[in-house]
C-alpha positions in Angstrom: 0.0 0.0 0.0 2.6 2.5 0.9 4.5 1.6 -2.4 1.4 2.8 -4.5 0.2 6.0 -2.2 4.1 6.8 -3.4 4.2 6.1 -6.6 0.4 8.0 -6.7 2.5 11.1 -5.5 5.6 10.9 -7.5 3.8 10.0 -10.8 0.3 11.7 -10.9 -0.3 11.7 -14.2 0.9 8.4 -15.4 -1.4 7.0 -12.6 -4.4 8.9 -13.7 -3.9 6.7 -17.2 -3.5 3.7 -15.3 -6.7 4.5 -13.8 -8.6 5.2 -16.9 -7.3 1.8 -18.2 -7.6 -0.2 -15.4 -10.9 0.4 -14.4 -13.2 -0.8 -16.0 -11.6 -4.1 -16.8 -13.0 -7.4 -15.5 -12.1 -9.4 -12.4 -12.3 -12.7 -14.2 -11.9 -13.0 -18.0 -14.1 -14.4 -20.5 -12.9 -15.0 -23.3 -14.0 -12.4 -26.2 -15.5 -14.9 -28.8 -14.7 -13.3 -32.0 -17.4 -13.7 -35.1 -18.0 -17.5 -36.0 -17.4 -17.5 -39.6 -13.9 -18.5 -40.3 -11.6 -17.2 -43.0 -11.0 -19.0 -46.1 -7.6 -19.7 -46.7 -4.6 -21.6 -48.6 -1.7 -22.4 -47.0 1.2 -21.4 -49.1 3.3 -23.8 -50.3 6.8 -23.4 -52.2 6.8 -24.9 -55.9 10.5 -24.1 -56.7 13.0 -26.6 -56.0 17.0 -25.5 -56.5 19.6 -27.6 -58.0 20.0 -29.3 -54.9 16.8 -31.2 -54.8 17.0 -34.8 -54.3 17.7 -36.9 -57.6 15.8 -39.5 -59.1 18.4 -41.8 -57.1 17.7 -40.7 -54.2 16.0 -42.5 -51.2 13.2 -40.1 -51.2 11.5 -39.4 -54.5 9.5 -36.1 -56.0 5.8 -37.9 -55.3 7.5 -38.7 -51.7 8.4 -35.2 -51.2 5.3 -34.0 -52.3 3.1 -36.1 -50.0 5.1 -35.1 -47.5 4.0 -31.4 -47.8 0.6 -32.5 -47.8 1.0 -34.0 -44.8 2.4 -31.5 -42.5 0.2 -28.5 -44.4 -2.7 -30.6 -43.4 -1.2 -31.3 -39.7 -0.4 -27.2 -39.5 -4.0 -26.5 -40.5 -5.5 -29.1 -37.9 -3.3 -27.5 -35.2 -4.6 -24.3 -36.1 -8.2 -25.3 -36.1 -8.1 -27.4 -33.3 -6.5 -24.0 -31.3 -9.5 -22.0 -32.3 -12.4 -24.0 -31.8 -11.3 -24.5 -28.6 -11.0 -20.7 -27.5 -14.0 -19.5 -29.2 -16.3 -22.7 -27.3 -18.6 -20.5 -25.3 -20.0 -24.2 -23.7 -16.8 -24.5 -21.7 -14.2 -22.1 -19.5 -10.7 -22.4 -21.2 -8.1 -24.1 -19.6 -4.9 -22.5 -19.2 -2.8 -25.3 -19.4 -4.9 -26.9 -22.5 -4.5 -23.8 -24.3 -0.6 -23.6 -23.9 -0.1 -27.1 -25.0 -2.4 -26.5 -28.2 -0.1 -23.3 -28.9 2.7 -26.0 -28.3 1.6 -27.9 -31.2 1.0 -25.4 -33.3 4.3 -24.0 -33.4 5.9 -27.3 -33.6 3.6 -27.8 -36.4 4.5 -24.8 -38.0 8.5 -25.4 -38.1 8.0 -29.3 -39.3 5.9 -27.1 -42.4 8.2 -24.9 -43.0 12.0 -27.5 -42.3 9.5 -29.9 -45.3 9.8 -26.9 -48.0 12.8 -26.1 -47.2 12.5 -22.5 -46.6 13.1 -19.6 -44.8 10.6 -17.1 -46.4 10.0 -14.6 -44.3 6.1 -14.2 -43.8 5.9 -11.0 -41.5 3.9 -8.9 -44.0 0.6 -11.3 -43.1 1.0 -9.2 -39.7 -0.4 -5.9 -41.2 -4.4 -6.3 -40.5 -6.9 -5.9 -37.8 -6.8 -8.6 -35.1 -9.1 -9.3 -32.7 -8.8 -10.8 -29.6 -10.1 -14.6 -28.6 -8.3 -16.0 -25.7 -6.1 -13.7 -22.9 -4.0 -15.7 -20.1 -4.8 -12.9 -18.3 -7.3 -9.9 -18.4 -7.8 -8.7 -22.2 -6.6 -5.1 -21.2 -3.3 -6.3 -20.4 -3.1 -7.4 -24.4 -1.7 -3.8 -24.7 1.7 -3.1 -24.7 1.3 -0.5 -22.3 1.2 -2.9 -19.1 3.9 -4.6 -19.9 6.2 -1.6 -19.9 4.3 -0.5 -16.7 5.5 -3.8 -14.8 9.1 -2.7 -16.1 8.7 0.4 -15.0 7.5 0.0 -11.8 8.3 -3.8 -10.4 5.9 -6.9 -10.0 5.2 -6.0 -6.8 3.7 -2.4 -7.1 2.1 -3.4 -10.7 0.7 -6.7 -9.2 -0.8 -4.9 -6.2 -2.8 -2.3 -8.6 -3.9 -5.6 -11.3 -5.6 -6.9 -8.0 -7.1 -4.3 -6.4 -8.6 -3.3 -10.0 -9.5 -7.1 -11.1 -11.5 -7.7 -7.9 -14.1 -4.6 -9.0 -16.8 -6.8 -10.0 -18.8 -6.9 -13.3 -20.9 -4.1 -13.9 -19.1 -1.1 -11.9 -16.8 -1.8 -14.7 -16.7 -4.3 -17.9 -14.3 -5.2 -21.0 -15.2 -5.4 -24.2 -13.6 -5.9 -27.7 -10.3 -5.5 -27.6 -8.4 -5.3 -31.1 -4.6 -4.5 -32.6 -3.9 -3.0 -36.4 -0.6 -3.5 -37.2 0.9 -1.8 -41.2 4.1 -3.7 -41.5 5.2 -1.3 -43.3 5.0 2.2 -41.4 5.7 0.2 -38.6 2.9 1.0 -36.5 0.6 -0.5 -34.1 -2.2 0.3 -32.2 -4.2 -1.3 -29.5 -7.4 -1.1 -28.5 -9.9 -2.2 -25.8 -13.3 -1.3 -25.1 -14.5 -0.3 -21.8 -17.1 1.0 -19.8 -18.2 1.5 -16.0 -21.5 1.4 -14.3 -23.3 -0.8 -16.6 -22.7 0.8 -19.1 -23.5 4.4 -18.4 -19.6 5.8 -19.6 -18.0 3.8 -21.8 -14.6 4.6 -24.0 -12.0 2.9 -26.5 -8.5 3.1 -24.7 -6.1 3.9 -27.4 -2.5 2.8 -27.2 -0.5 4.3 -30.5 3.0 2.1 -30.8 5.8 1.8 -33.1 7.7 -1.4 -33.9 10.7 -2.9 -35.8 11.1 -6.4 -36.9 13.8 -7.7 -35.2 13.8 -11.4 -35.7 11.9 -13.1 -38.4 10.8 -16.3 -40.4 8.0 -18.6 -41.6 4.8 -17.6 -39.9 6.9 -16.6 -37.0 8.7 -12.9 -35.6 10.1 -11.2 -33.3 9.0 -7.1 -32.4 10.8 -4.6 -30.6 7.4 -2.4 -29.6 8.1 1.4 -28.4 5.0 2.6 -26.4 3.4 6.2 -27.9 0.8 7.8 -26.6 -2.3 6.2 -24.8 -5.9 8.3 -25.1 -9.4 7.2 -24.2 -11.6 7.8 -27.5 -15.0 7.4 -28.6 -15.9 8.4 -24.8 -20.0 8.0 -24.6 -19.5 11.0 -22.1 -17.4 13.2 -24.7 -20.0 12.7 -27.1 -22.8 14.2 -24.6 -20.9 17.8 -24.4 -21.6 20.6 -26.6 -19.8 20.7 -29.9 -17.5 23.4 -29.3 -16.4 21.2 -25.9 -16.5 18.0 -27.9 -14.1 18.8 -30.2 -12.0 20.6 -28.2 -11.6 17.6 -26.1 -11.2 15.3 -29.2 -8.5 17.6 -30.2 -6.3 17.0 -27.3 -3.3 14.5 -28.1 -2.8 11.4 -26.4 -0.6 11.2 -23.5 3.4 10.3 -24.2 2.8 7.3 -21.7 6.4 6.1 -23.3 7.8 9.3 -22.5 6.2 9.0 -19.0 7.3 5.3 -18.1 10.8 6.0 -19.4 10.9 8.7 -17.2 10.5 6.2 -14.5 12.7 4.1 -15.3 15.0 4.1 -18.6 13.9 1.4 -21.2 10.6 0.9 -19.5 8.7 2.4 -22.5 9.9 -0.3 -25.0 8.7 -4.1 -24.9 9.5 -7.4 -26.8 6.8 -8.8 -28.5 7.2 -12.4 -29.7 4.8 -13.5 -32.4 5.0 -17.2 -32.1 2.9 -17.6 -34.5 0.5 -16.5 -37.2 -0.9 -16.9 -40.7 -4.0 -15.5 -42.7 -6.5 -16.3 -40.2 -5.0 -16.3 -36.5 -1.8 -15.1 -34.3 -0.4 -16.0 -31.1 1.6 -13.8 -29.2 3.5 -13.1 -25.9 5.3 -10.5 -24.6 8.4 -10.7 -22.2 7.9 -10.4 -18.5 9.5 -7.5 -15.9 12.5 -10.2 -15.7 13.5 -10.5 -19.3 12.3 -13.6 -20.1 8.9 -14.9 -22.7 5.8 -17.1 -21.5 4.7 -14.6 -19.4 1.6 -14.1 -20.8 -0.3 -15.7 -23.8 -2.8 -13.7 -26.5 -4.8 -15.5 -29.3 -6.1 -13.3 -31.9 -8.5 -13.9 -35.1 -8.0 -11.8 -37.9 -10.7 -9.5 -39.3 -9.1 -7.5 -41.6 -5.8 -7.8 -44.5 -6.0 -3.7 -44.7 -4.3 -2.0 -42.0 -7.4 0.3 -42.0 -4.8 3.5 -40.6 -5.2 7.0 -42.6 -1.7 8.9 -42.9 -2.3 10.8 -39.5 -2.8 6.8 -38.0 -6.2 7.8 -37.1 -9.3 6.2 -38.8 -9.4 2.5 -37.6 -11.7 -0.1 -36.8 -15.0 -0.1 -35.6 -16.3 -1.3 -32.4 
């Protein structure tokens, strides 16, 4: 208690954005179950072979090969399949432990694809697109890359004291909806949202975290980001939009907050985070991001897609809608 009344007083502001984020999230997550109809898709496959393809005298012929490729595309798209029709089930409560050892498979699926054609290919541009979220290890709002960077700013123990004082408001003083990320692969931006309201209802906003990234590792359906927090702004606040005009839009006008300024501030290096994209294709993503000690499983976020476009104007504004 004495670490938060202190970090209240020494950090005002970046506590009032905690605030705003925090809560109305809720105390036990539900999975978001994302629209039923499932993308349809074709696993690429490579159809050039080099001059170092196997010979006819080989062990292992062409037709071999070939079957071969089936097999493990049709094992990668089970794996797949068999992860989301588990996490969008609303008859059941997800397993933690179930979930991670689907993931499990379906990145060891993946690489036995990718080691059979024989290729590297880098598939990061099927990143750029909206993305929403299906299953959270923990709750949804912490899908952002702005609580990650809090925890490294401020330590497990003062982060994890404020997560459980706000997760134990219950349902209805404050609740979590959608929550989505657009990534453009090529402006390198990124930008989180998650929907949220408080008091059934009655106020309600889209908390807006604005991010850059850079590739830093990268290979088949597979990557690792190096994320740099923004700015973080509620929008499309059901209380804004109640205010005169001339208000309205001067509130609308105002820029987000430089949360990355303000966590580095606290602590250098606290406003970047590591995302690793274990996996994803043209219909679903798994990610995690690295922990306050340096190190991945932390966390674990399954997304569906719902856009290829980017859907981001040149000022990064216009995006999805809830």
């Amino acid at each position: 208690v004495f670490k938060i009344h202190a970090l209240a007083m020494n950090y005002p502001s970046l506590v009032a954005v905690l605030v705003l984020l925090l809560l109305p999230v809720v105390s036990t997550f539900a999975p978001f179950v994302a629209p039923s109809r499932r993308l349809s898709i074709t696993i690429a496959r490579s159809t050039e072979f080099d001059d170092s393809s196997p010979s006819d005298s080989s062990d292992e012929s062409f037709e071999e090969q070939q079957e071969q490729g089936d097999s493990t595309a049709a094992a990668l798209a089970s794996a797949r399949d068999r992860l989301l029709d588990y996490v969008e089930d609303e008859s059941s409560e997800c397993s933690r432990g179930e979930v991670e050892t689907l993931v499990t498979s379906l990145v060891e699926s993946s690489r036995i694809f990718a080691a059979s054609e024989k290729t590297q290919m880098s598939t990061t541009p099927l990143l750029t697109g909206s993305w929403s979220l299906a299953y959270s290890s923990t709750d949804s709002t912490r899908s952002s890359p702005f609580f990650p960077c809090f925890t490294k700013a401020f330590g497990d123990s003062v982060s994890s004291q404020i997560y459980r004082i706000t997760d134990s408001i219950p349902s209805g003083i404050k609740d979590v909806g959608d929550a989505k990320q657009t990534f453009d692969v090529d402006k390198g931006t990124l930008v989180s949202r998650v929907e949220v309201s408080a008091l059934n209802s009655i106020s309600s906003s889209v908390m807006t975290t604005r991010s850059t990234f850079n590739v830093d590792k990268e290979g088949p359906n597979e990557a690792t980001l190096n994320v740099e927090v923004g700015t973080t702004k509620p929008e499309k606040s059901t209380v804004v939009d109640k205010l005169p005009d001339l208000f309205k839009g001067l509130v609308e006008s105002v820029p987000g907050f430089p949360s990355g300024m303000a966590l580095e501030a606290v602590k250098k290096g606290s406003g970047k985070v590591v995302f690793e994209e274990v996996f994803f294709d043209e219909e679903v993503r798994v990610n995690k991001y690295e922990t306050g000690k340096g190190d991945y499983g932390g966390e674990t976020f399954v997304w569906r897609r719902t856009s290829f476009g980017s859907d981001i104007d040149d000022e990064g504004e216009k995006v999805w809608e809830f």
